[in-house]
C-alpha positions in Angstrom: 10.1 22.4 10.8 13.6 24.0 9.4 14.5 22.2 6.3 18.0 20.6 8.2 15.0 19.1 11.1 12.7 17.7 7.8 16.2 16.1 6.6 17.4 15.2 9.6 13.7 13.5 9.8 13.6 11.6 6.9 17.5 10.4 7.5 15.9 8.7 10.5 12.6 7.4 8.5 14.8 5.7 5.9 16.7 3.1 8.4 13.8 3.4 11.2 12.5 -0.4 11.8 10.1 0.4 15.1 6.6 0.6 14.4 5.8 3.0 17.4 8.7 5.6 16.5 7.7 5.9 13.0 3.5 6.5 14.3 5.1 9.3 16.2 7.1 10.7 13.9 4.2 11.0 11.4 1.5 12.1 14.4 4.3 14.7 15.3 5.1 15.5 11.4 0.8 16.0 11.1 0.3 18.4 13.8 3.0 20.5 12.6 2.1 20.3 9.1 5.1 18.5 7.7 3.4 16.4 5.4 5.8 14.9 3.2 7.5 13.5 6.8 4.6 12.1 7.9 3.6 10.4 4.8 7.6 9.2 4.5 6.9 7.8 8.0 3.9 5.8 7.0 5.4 4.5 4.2 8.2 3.1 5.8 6.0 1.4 8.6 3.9 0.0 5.9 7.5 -1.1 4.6 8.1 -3.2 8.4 4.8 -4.3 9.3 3.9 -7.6 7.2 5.7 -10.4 8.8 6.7 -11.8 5.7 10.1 -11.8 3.6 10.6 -8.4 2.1 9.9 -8.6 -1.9 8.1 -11.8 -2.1 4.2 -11.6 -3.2 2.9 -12.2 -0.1 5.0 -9.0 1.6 3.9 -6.7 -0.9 0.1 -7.8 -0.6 0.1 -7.3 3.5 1.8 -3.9 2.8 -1.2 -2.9 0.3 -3.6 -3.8 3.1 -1.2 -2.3 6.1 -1.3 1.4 3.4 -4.6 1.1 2.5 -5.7 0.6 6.6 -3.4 3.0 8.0 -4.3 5.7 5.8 -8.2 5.5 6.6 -7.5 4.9 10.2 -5.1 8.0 10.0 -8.5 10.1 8.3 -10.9 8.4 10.0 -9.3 8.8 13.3 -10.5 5.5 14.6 -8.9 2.0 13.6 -9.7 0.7 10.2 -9.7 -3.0 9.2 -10.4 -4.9 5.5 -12.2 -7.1 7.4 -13.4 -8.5 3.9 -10.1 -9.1 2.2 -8.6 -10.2 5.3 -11.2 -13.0 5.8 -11.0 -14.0 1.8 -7.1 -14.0 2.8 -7.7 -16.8 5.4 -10.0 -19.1 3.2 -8.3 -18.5 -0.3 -4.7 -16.9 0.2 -3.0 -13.9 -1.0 -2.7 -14.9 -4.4 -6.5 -16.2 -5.3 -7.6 -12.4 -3.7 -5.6 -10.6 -5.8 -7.1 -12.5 -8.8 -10.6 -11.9 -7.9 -10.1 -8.5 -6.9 -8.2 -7.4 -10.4 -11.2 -9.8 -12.8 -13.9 -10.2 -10.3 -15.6 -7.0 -11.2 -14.9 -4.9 -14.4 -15.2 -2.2 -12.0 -12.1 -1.7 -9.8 -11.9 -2.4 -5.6 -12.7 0.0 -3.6 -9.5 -0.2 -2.2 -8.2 0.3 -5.7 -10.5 3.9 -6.1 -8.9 4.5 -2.7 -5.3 3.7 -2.7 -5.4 6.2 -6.2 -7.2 9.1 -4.6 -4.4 8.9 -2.0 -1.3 8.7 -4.4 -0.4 5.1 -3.5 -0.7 3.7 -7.2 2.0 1.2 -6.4 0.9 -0.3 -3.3 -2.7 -1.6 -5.8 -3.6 -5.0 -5.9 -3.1 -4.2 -9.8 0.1 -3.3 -9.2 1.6 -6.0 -6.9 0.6 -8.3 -9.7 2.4 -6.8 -12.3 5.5 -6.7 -9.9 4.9 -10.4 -9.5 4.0 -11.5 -13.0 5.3 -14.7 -13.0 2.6 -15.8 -10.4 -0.7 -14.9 -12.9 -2.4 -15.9 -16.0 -2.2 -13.3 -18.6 -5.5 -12.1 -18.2 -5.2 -11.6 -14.4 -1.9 -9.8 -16.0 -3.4 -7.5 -18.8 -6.6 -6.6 -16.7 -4.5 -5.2 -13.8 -2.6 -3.6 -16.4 -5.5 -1.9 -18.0 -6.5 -0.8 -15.3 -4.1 1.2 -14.0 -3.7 2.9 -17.8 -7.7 3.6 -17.4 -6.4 5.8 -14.1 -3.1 7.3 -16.2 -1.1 5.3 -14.1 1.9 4.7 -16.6 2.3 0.4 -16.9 5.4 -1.3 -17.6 4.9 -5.5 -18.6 7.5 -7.9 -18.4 
């Protein structure tokens, strides 16, 4: 793609709010190889798809999962669900997942490892917490940030 067609692109990405266009930009930005448009486009459909209000906790956690699914569909080539976190979702809530996915385990989620190797620090159960640190204990708190130091992932703490 020219550079004007890559910023004419990501012009459209930015205020894009329809699921479908944005899957098509990025299939279209894959096969030609633009992958800094594709990528924009998935982030911004992660962005739209949770139903709920945009910067609460609950938001941020269903874009972690809609990132996190997306991306291993997109790999995988066949559609990808965390049927696991999803069903702990339903019988505890958001919040009580994040908890026991951060100190559940001193070793991190698998969606953690995953989310990392892909670039996506910020979309981390880790680091929705710290966004929303008014909702956790301080050892929920200093355990998600640690972790994300033990990856070089630079932490700021409220």
């Amino acid at each position: 793609m020219a550079s004007i067609a890559v910023e004419r692109a990501m012009k459209m990405i930015e205020s894009c709010s329809d699921p479908k266009r944005l899957r098509q930009i990025a299939a279209n930005a894959r096969e030609k190889g633009e992958l800094a448009v594709a990528r924009a486009a998935d982030l911004r459909l992660y962005e739209i798809l949770p139903s709920e209000k945009p910067g609460t906790f609950e938001h941020d956690v269903w874009r972690s999962i809609h990132a996190l699914e997306g991306t291993l569909t997109n790999e995988r080539r066949k559609t990808t669900r965390l049927g696991r976190t999803r069903q702990k979702i339903a019988r505890a809530g958001e919040l009580e997942t994040v908890k026991d996915l951060i100190v559940g385990s001193k070793k991190p989620s698998e969606g953690f490892v995953m989310l990392i190797e892909r670039h996506m620090p910020d979309l981390t159960f880790e680091a929705v917490a710290l966004r929303h640190s008014e909702r956790f204990e301080e050892t929920v708190l200093d355990a998600a940030a640690a972790r994300l130091r033990s990856v070089q992932v630079e932490v700021e703490r409220p």
